[in-house]
N, CA and C atoms of all chains as a GROMACS GRO file, in nm:
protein
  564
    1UNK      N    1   4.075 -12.915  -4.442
    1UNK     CA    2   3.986 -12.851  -4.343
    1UNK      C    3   3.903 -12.957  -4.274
    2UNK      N    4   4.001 -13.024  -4.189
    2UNK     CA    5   3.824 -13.129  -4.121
    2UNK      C    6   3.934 -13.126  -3.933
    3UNK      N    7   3.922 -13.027  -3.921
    3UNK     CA    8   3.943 -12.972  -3.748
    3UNK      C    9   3.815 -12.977  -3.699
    4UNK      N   10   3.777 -12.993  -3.613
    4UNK     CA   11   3.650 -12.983  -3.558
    4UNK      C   12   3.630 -12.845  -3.490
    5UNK      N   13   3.750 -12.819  -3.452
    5UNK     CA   14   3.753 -12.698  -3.344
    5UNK      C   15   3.715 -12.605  -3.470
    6UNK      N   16   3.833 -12.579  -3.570
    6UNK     CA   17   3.832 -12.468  -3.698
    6UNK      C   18   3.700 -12.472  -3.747
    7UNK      N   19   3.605 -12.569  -3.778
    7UNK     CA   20   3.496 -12.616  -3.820
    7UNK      C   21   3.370 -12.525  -3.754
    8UNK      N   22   3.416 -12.562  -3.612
    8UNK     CA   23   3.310 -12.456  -3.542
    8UNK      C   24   3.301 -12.325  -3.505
    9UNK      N   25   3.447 -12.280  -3.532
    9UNK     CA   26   3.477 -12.158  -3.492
    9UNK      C   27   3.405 -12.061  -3.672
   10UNK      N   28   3.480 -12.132  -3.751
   10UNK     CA   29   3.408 -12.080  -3.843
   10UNK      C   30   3.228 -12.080  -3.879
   11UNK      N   31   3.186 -12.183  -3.847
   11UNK     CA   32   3.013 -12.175  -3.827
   11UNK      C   33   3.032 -12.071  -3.762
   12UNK      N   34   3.028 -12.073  -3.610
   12UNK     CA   35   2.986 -11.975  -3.492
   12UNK      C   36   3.049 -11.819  -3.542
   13UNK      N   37   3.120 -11.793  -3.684
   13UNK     CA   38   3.190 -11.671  -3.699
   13UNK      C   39   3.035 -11.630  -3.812
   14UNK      N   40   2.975 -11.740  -3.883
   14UNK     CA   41   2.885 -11.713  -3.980
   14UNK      C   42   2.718 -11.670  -3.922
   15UNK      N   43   2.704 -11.774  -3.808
   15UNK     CA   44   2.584 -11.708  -3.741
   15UNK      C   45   2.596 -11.656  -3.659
   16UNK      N   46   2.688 -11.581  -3.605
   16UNK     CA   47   2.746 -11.457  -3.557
   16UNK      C   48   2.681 -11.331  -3.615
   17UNK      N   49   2.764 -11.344  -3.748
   17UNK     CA   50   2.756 -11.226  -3.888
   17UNK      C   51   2.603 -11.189  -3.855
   18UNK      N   52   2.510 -11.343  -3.876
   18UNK     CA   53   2.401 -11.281  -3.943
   18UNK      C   54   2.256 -11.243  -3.843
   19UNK      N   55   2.324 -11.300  -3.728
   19UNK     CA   56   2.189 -11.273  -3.616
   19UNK      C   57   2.234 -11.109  -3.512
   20UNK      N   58   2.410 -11.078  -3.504
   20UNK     CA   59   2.429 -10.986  -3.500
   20UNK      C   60   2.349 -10.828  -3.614
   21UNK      N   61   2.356 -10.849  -3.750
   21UNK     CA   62   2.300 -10.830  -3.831
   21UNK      C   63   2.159 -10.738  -3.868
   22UNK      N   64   2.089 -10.898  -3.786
   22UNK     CA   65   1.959 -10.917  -3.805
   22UNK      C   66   1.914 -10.839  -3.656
   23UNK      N   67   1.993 -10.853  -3.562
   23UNK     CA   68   1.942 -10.797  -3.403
   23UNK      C   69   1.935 -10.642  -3.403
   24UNK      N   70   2.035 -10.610  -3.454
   24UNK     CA   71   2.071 -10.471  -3.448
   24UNK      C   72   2.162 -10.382  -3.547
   25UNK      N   73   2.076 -10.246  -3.521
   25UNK     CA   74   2.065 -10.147  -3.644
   25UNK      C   75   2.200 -10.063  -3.670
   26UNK      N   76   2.261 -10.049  -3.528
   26UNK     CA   77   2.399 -10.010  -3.594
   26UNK      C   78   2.468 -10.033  -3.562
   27UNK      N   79   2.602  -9.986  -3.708
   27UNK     CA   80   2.748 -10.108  -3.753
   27UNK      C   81   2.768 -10.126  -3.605
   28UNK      N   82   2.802 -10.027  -3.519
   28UNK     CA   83   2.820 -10.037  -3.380
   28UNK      C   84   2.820 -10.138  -3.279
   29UNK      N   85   2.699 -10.077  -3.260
   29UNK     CA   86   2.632 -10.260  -3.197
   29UNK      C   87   2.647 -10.379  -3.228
   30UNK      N   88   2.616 -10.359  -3.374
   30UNK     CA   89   2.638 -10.531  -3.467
   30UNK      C   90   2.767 -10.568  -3.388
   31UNK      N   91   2.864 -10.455  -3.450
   31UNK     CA   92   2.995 -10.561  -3.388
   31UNK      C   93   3.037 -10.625  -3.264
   32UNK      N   94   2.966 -10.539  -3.184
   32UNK     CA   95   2.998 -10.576  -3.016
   32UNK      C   96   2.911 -10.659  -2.989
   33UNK      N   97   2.734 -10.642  -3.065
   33UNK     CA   98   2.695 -10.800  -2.999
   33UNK      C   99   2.740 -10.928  -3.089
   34UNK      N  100   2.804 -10.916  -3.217
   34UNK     CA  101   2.857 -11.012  -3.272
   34UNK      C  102   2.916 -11.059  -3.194
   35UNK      N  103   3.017 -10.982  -3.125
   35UNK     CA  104   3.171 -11.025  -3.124
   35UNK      C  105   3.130 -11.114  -2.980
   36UNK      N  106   3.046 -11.056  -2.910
   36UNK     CA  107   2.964 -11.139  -2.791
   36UNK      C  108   2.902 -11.239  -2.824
   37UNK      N  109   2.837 -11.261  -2.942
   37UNK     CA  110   2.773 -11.406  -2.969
   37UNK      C  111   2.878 -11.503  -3.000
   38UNK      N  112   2.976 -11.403  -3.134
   38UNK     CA  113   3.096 -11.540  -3.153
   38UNK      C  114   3.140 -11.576  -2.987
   39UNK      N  115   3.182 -11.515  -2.910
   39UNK     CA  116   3.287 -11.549  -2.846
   39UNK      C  117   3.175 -11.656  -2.712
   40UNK      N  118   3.050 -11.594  -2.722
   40UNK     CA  119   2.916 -11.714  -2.642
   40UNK      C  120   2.957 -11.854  -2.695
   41UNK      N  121   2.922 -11.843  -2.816
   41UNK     CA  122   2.900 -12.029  -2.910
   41UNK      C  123   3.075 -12.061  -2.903
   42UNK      N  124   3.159 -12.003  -2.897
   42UNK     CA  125   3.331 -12.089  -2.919
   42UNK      C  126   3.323 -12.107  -2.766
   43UNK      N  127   3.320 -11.981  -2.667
   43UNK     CA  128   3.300 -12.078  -2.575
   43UNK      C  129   3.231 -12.214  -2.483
   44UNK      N  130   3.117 -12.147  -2.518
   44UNK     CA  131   2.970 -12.257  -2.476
   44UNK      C  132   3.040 -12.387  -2.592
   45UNK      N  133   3.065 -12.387  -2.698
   45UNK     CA  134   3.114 -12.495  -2.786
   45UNK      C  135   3.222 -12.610  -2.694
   46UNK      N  136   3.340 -12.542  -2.680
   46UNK     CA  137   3.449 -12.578  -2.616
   46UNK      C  138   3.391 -12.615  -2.446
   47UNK      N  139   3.360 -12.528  -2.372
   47UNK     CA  140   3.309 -12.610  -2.259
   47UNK      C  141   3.225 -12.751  -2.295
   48UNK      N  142   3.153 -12.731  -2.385
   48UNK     CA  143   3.016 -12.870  -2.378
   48UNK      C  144   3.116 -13.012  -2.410
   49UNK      N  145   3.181 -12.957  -2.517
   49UNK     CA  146   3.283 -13.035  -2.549
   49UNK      C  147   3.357 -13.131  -2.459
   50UNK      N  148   3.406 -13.010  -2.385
   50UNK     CA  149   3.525 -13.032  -2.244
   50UNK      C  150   3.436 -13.144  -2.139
   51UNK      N  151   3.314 -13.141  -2.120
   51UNK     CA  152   3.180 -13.151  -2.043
   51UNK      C  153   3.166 -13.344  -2.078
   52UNK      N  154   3.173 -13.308  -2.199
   52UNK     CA  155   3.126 -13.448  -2.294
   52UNK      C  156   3.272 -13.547  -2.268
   53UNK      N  157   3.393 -13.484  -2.273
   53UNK     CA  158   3.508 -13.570  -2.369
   53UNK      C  159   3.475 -13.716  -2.241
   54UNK      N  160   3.473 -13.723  -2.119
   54UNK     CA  161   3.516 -13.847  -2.080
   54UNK      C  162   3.394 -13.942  -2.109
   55UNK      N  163   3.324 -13.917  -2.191
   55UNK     CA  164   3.167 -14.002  -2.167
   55UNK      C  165   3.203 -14.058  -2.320
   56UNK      N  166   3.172 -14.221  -2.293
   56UNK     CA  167   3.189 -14.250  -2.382
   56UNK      C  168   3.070 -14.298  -2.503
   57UNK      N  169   3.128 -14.196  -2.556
   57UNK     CA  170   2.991 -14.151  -2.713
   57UNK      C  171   3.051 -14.110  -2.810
   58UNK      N  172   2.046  -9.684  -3.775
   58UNK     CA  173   2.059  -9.670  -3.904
   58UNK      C  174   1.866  -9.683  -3.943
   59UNK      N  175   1.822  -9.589  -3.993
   59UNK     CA  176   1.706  -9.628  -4.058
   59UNK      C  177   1.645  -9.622  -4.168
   60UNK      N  178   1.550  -9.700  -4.188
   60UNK     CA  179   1.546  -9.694  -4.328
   60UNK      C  180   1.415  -9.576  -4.379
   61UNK      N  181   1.452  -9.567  -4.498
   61UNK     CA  182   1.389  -9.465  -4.561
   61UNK      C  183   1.252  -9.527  -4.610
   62UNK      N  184   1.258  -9.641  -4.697
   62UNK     CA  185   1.145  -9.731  -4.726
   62UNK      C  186   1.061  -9.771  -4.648
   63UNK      N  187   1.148  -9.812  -4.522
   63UNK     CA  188   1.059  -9.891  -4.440
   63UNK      C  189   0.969  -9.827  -4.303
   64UNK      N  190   1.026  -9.696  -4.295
   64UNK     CA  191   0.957  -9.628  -4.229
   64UNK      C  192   0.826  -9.569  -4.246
   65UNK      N  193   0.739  -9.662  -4.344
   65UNK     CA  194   0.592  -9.658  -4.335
   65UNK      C  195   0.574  -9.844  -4.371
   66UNK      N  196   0.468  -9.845  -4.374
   66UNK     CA  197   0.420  -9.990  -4.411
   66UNK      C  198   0.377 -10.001  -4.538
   67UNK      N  199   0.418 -10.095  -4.594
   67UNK     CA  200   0.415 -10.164  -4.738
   67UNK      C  201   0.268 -10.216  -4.731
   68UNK      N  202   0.190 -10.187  -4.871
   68UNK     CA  203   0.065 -10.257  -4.896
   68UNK      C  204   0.085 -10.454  -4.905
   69UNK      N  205   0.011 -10.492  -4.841
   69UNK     CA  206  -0.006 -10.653  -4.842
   69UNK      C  207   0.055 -10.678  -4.905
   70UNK      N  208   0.042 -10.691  -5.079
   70UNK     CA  209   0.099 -10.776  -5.143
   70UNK      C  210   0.237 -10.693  -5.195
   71UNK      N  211   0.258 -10.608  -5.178
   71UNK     CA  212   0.403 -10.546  -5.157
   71UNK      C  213   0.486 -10.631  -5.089
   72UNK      N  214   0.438 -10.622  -4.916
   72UNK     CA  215   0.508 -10.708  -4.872
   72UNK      C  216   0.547 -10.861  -4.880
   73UNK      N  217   0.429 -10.913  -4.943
   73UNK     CA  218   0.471 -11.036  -4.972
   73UNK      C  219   0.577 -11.055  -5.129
   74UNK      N  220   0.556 -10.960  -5.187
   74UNK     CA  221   0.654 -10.980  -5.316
   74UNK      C  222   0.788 -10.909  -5.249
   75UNK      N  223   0.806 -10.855  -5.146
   75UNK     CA  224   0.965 -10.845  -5.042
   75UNK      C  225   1.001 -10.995  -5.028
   76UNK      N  226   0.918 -11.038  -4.933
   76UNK     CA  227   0.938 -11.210  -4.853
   76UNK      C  228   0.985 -11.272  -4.986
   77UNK      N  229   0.878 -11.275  -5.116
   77UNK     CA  230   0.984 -11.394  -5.236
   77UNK      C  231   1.055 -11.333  -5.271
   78UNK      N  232   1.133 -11.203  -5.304
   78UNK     CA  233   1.242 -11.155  -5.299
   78UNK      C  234   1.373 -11.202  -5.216
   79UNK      N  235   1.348 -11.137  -5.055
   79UNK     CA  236   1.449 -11.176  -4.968
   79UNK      C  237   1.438 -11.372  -4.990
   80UNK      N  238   1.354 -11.426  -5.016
   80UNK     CA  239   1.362 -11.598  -5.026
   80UNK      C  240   1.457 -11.607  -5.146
   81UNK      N  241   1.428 -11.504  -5.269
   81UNK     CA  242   1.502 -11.565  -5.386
   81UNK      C  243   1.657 -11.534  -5.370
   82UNK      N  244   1.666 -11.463  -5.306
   82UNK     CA  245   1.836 -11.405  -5.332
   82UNK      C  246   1.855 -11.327  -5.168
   83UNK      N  247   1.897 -11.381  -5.087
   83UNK     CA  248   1.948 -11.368  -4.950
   83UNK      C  249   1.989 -11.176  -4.923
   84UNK      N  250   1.892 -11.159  -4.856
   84UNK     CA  251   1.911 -10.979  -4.843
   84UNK      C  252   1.893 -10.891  -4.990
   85UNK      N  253   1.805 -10.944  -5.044
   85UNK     CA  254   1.701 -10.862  -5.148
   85UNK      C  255   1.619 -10.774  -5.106
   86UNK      N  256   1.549 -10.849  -5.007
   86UNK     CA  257   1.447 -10.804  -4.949
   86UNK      C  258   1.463 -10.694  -4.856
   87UNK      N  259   1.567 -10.680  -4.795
   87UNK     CA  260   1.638 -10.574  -4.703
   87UNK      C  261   1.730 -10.479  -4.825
   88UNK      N  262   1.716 -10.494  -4.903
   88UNK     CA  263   1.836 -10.401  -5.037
   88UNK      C  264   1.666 -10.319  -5.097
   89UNK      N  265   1.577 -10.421  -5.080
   89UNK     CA  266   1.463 -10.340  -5.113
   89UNK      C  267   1.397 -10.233  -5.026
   90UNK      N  268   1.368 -10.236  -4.891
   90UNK     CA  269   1.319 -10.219  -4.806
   90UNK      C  270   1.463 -10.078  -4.742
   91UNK      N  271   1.542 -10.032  -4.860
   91UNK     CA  272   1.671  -9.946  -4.840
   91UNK      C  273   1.727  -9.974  -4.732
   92UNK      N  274   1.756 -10.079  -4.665
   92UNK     CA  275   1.852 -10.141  -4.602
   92UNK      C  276   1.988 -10.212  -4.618
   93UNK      N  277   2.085 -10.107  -4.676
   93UNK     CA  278   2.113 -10.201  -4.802
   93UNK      C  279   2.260 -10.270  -4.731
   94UNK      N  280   2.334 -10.231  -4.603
   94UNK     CA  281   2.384 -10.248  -4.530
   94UNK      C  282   2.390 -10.403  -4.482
   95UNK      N  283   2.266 -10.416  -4.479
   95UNK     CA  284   2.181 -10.553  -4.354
   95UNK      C  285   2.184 -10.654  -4.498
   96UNK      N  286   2.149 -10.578  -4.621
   96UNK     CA  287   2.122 -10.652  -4.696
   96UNK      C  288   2.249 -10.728  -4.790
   97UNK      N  289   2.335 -10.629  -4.783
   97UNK     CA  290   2.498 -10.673  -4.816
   97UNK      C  291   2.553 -10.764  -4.723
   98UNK      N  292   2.546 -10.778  -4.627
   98UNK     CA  293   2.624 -10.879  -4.511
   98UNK      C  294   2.524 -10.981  -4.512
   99UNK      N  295   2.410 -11.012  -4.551
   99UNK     CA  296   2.335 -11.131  -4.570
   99UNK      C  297   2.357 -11.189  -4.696
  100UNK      N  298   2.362 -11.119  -4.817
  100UNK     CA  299   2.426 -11.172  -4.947
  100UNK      C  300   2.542 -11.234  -4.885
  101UNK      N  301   2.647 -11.185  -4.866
  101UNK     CA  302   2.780 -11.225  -4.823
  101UNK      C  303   2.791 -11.371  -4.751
  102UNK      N  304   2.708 -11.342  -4.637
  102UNK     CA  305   2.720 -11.430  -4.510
  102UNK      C  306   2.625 -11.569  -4.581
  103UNK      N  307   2.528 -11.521  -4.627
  103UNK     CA  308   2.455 -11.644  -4.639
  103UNK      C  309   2.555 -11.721  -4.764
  104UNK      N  310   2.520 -11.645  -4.894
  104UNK     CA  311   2.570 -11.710  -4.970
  104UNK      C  312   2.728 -11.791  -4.970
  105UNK      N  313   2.838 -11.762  -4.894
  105UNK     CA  314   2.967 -11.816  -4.809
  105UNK      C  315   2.922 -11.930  -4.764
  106UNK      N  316   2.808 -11.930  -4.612
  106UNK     CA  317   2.788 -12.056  -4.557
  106UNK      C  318   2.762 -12.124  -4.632
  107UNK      N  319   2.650 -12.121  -4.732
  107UNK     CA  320   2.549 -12.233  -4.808
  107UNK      C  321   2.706 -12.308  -4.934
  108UNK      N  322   2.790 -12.216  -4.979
  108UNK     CA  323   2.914 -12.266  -5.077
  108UNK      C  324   3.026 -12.332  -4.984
  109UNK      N  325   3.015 -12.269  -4.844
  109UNK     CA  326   3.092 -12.363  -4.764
  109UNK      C  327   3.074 -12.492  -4.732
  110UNK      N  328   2.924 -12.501  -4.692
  110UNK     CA  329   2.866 -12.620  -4.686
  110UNK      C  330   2.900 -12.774  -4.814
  111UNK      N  331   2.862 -12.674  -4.899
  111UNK     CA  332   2.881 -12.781  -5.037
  111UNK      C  333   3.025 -12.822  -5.074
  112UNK      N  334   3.120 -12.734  -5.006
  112UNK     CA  335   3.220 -12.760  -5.023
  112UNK      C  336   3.290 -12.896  -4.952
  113UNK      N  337   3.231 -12.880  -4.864
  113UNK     CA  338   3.239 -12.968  -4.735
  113UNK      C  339   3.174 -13.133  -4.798
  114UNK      N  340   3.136 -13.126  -4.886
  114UNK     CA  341   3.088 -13.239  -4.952
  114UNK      C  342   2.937 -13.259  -4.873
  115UNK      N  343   2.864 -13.156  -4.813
  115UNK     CA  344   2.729 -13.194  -4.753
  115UNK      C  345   2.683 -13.164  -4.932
  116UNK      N  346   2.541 -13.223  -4.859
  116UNK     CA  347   2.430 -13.268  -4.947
  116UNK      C  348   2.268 -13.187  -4.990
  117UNK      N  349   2.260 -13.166  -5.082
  117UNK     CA  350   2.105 -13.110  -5.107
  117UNK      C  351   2.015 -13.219  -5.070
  118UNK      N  352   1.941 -13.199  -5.027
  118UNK     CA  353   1.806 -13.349  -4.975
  118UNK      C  354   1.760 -13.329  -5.068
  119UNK      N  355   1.648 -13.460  -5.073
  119UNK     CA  356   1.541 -13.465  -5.205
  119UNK      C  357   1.444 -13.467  -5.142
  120UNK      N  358   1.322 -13.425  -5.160
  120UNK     CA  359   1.182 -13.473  -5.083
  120UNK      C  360   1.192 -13.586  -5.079
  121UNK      N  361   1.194 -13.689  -4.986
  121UNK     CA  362   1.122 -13.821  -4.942
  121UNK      C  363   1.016 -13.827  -4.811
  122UNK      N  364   0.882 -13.845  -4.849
  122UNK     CA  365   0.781 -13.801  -4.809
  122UNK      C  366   0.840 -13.961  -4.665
  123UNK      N  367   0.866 -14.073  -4.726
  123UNK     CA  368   0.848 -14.165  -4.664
  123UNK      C  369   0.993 -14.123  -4.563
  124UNK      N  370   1.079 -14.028  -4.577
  124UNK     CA  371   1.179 -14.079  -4.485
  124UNK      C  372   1.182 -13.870  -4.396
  125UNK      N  373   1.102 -13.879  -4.329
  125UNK     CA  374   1.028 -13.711  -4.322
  125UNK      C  375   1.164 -13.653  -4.237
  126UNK      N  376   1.266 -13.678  -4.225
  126UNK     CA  377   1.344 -13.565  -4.164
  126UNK      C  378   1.420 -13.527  -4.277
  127UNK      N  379   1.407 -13.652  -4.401
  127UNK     CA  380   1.505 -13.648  -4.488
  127UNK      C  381   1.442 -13.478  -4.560
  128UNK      N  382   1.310 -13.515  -4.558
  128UNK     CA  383   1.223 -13.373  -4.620
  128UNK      C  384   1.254 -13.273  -4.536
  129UNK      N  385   1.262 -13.262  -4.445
  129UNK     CA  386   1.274 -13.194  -4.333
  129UNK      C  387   1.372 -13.068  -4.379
  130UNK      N  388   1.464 -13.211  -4.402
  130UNK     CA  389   1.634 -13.109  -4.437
  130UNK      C  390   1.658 -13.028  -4.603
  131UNK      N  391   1.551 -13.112  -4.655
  131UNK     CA  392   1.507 -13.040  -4.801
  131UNK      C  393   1.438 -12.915  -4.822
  132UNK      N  394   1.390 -12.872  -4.723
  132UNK     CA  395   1.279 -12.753  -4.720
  132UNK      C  396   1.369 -12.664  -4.637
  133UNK      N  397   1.453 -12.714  -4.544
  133UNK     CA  398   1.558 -12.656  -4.474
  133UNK      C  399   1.668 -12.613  -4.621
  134UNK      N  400   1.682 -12.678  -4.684
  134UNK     CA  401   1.817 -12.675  -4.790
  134UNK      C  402   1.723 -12.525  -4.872
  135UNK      N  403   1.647 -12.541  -4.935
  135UNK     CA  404   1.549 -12.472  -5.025
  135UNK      C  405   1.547 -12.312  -4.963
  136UNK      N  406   1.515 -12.326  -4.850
  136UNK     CA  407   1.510 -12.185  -4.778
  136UNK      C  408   1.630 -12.047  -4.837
  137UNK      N  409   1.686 -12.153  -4.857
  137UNK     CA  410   1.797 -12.070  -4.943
  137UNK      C  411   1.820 -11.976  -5.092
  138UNK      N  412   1.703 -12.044  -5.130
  138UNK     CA  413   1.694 -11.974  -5.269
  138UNK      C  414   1.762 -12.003  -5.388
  139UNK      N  415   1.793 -11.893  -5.472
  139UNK     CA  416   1.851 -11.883  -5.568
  139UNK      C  417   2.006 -11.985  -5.596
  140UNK      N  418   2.084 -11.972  -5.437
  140UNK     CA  419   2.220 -12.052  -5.439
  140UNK      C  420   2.170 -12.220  -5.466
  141UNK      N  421   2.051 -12.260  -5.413
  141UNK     CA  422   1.994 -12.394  -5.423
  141UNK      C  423   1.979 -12.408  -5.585
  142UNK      N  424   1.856 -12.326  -5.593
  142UNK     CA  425   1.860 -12.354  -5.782
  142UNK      C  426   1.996 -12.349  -5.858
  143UNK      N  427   2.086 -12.301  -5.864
  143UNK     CA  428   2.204 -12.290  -5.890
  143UNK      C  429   2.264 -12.452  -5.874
  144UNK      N  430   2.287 -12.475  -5.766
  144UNK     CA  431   2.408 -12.575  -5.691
  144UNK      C  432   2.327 -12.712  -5.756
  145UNK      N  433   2.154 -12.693  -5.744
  145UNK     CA  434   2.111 -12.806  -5.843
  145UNK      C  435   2.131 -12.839  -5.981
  146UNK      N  436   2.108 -12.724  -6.073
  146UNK     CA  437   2.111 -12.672  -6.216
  146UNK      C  438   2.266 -12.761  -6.223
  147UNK      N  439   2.394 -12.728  -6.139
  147UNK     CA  440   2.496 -12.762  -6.163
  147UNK      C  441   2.561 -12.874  -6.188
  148UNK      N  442   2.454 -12.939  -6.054
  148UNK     CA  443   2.466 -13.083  -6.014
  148UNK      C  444   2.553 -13.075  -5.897
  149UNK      N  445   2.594 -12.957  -5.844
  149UNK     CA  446   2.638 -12.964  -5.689
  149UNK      C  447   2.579 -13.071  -5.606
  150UNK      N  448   2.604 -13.035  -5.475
  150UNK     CA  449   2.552 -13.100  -5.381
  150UNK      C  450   2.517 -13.261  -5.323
  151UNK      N  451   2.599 -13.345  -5.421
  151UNK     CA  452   2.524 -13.434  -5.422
  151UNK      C  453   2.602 -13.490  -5.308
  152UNK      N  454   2.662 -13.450  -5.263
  152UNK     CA  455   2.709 -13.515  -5.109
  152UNK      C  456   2.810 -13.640  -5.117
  153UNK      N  457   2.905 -13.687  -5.038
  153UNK     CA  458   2.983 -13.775  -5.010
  153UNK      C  459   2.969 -13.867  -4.833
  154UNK      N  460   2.917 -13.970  -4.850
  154UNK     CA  461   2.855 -13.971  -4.718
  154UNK      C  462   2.995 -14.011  -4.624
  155UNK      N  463   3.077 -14.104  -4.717
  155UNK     CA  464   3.213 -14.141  -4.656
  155UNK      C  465   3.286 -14.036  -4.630
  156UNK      N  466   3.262 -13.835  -4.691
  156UNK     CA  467   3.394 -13.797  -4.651
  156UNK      C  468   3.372 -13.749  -4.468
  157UNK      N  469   3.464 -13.719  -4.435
  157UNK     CA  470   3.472 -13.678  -4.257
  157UNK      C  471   3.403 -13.567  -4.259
  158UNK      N  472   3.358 -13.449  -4.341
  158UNK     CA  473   3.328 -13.348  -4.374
  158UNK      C  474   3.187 -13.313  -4.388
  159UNK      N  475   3.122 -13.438  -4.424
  159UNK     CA  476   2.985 -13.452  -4.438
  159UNK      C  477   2.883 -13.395  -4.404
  160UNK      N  478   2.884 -13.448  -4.270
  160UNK     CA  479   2.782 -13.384  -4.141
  160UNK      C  480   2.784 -13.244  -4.119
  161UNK      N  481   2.911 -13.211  -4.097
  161UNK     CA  482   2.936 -13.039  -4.125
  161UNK      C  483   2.863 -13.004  -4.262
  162UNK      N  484   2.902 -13.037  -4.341
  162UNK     CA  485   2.899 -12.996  -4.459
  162UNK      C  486   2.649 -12.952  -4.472
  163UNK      N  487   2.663 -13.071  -4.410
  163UNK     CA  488   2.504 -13.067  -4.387
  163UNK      C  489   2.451 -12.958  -4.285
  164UNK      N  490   2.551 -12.956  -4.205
  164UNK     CA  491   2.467 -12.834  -4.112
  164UNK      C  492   2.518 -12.721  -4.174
  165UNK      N  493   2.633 -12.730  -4.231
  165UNK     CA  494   2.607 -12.500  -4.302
  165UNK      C  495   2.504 -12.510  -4.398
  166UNK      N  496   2.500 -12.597  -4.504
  166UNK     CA  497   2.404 -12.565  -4.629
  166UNK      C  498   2.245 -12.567  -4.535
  167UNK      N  499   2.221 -12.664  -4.452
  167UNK     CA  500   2.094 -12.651  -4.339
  167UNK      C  501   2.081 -12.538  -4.256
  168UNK      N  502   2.158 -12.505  -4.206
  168UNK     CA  503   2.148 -12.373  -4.148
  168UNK      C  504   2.169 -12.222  -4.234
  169UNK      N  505   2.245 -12.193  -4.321
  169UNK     CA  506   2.260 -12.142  -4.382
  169UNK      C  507   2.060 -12.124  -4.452
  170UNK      N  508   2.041 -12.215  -4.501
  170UNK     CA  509   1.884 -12.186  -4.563
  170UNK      C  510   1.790 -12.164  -4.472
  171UNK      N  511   1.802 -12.220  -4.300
  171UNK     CA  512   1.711 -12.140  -4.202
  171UNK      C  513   1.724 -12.044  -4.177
  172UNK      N  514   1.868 -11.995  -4.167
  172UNK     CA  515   1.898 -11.796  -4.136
  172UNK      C  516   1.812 -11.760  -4.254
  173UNK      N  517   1.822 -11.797  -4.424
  173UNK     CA  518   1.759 -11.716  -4.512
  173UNK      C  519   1.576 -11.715  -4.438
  174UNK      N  520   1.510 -11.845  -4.378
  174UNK     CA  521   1.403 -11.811  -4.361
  174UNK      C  522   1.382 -11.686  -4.271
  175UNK      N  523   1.438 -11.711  -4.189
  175UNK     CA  524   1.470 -11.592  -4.026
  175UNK      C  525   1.431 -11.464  -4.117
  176UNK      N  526   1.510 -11.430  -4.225
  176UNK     CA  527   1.562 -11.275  -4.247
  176UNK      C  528   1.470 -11.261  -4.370
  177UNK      N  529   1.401 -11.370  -4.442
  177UNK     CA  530   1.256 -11.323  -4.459
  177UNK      C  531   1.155 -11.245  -4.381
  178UNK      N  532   1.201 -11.331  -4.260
  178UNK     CA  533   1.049 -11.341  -4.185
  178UNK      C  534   1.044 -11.206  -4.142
  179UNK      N  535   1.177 -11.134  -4.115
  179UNK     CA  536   1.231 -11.012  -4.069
  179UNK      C  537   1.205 -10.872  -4.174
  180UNK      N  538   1.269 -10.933  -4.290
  180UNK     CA  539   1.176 -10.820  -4.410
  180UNK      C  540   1.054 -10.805  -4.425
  181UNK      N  541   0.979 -10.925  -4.387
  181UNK     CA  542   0.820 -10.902  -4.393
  181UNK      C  543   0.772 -10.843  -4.260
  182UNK      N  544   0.823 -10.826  -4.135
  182UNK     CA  545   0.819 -10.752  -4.027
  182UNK      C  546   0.871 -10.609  -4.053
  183UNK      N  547   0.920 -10.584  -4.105
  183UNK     CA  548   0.978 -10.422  -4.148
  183UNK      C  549   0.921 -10.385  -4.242
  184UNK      N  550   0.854 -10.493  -4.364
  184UNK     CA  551   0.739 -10.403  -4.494
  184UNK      C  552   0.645 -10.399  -4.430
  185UNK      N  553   0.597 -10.468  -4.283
  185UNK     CA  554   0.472 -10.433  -4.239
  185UNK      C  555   0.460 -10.328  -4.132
  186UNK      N  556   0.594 -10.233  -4.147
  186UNK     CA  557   0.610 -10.130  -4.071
  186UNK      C  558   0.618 -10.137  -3.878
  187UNK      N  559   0.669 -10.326  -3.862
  187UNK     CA  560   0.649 -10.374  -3.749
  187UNK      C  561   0.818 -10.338  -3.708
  188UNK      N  562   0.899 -10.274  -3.763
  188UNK     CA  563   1.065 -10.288  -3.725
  188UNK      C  564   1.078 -10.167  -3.766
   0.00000   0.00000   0.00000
């Protein structure tokens, strides 16, 4: 396990879980604003990424 | 979904014996507060990240007053509770700085123990009849 991509997708699946969770009261919601936060941070992840690759750092 | 408990406000030190609850064991405090929903997917979720983390070969910090982010990340690690006393008792954590995994490994067990502060801070907002 040392993907960077798999690495973050799984973080961004864990504070997903728990701020979806923590935001809102039902299963309902949780899931749809989860599924909106995961899919915020993999993308916002992957763009910054994409943003960064030619700079050299 | 609402709760039955929490739909009045908890006396002061009620609520504060929620907060070292939800601190000692990740969604206690919401299993108390009959939330027990919120409080099952925080057992789950937290305790996963913080064993993922360690898995990853990240590290428990030690207080070093002289090297202050190092503390930083120790009070960050701690937030966690019960999985911390544990992973210490064991001798977990002690980190691998050479593996590739590391740094990750440092931000779930670090983050993982700031969500536990968050969802304190959140049980003590709902025993104070503020949620």
């Amino acid at each position: 396990m040392t993907s960077h991509f798999g690495l973050m997708v799984i973080f961004a699946l864990f504070v997903s879980v728990v701020f979806a969770t923590l935001m809102r009261d039902e299963p309902r919601e949780q899931l749809t604003f989860g599924a909106r936060l995961f899919g915020g941070f993999v993308g916002a992840g992957t763009l910054i990424g994409w943003l960064l690759y030619p700079l050299p750092i | 979904m609402r709760a039955t408990t929490a739909d009045r406000a908890q006396p002061a030190a009620t609520a504060y014996l929620i907060c070292a609850a939800a601190w000692l064991l990740p969604g206690l405090g919401h299993f108390w507060l009959g939330r027990r929903q919120k409080g099952a997917t925080f057992l789950v979720a937290l305790t996963l990240m913080f064993t993922f983390g360690l898995w990853l070969e990240g590290a428990l910090f030690p207080f070093q007053v002289s090297q202050p982010l190092v503390a930083l990340g120790a009070l960050a690690d701690i937030g966690i509770g019960l999985p911390y006393i544990i992973a210490r008792t064991i001798g977990a954590g002690t980190g691998r700085v050479v593996a590739i995994t590391y740094e990750y490994g440092n931000t779930f067990v670090i983050v993982a123990g700031l969500l536990n502060m968050l969802i304190v801070l959140d049980a003590f907002d709902i025993a104070k009849g503020r949620k």
